[in-house]
N, C-alpha and C positions, 0 to 999 in steps of 0.2 A: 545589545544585539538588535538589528534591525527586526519589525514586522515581517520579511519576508522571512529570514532566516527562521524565526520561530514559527512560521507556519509549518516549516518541517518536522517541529516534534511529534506530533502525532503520530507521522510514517515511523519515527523512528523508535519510540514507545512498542508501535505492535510489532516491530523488526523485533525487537529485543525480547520481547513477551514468545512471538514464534521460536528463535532463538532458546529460548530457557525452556518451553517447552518440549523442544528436539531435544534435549540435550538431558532428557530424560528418559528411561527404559523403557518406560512405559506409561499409557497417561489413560486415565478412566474414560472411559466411554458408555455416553448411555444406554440405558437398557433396549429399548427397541430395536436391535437389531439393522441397523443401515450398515453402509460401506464405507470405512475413514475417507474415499474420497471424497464424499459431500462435509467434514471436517474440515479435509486440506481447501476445500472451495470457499468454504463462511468462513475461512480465516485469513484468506490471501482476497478475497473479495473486502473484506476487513482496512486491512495493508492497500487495494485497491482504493476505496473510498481516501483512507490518510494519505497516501500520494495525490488523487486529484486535487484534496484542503492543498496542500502545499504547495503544487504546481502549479492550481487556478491563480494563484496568489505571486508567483515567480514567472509565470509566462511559459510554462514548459510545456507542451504539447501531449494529447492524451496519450498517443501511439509510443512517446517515447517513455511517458510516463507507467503506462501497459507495459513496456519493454520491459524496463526498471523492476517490477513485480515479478517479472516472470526468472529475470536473472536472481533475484534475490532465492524466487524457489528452486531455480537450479543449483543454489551457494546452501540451500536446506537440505537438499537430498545428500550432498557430500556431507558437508555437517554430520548426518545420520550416520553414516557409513562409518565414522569413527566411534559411536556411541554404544555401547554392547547392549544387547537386544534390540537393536534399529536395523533397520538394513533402506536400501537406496530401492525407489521402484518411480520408474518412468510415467507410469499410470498417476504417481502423487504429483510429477510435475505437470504432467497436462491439467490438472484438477487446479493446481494451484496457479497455472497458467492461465486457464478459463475463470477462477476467480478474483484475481485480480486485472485481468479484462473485463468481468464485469462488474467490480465494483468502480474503477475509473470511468466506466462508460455512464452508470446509471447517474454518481455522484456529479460530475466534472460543469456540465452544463451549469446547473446551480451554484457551486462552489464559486465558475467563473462568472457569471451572475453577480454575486453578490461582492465578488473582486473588483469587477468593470464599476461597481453603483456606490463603489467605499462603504458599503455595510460590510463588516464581519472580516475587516483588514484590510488594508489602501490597497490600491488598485495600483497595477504593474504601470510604472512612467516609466518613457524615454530620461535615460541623465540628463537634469540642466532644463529639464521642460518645466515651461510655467503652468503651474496647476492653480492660481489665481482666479482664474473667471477673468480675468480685465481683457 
């Protein structure tokens, strides 16, 4: 499996982790008192940062890659909807929509950084391009 392809596991590690956590009745929540939205935000902000790793690395664009996050939490909220004691709320998909807006926005730069410099996985070539230096 190519470098680029595996740069996708990470996205798809916390897809599967979100995934298993929905698909639960119920999940603990700490004691202080906040609102599951800032949850649904540090965890698709999460999802956001492992989509930029994989798309700095592929070539794919933040905005599509922000897209990508946010349809994944619209595929959460149905998820729920089947789950007995879940229910579906619009409020978790803006949260997890603004979280993985902004964990691709914070991470991406850097990510594509060290894509562009061949640290931390080759950097995205044209097919057939010579990457020699001659």
């Amino acid at each position: 499996m190519s470098r680029g392809r595996l740069a996708w596991l990470p996205a798809l590690a916390c897809m599967a982790a979100i995934f298993i956590a929905s698909s639960r009745e119920s999940l603990p929540m700490p004691g202080f008192g906040y609102s599951d939205k800032v949850s649904h935000f540090l965890a698709y902000a999460v999802l956001g940062a492992t989509l930029a790793f994989g798309g700095a690395r592929n070539g794919v664009g933040r905005l599509l890659l922000a897209a990508a996050g946010s349809l994944y939490g619209v595929s959460d909220e149905v998820h729920q909807s089947f789950v007995a004691g879940r229910s579906t709320e619009f409020l978790d998909w803006v949260a997890d929509t603004l979280g993985a807006l902004a964990g691709v926005l914070a991470t991406y730069p850097y990510f594509h950084r060290r894509a562009r410099t061949g640290r931390g996985g080759a950097p995205p070539t044209a097919a057939g391009a010579d990457t020699s230096g001659r």
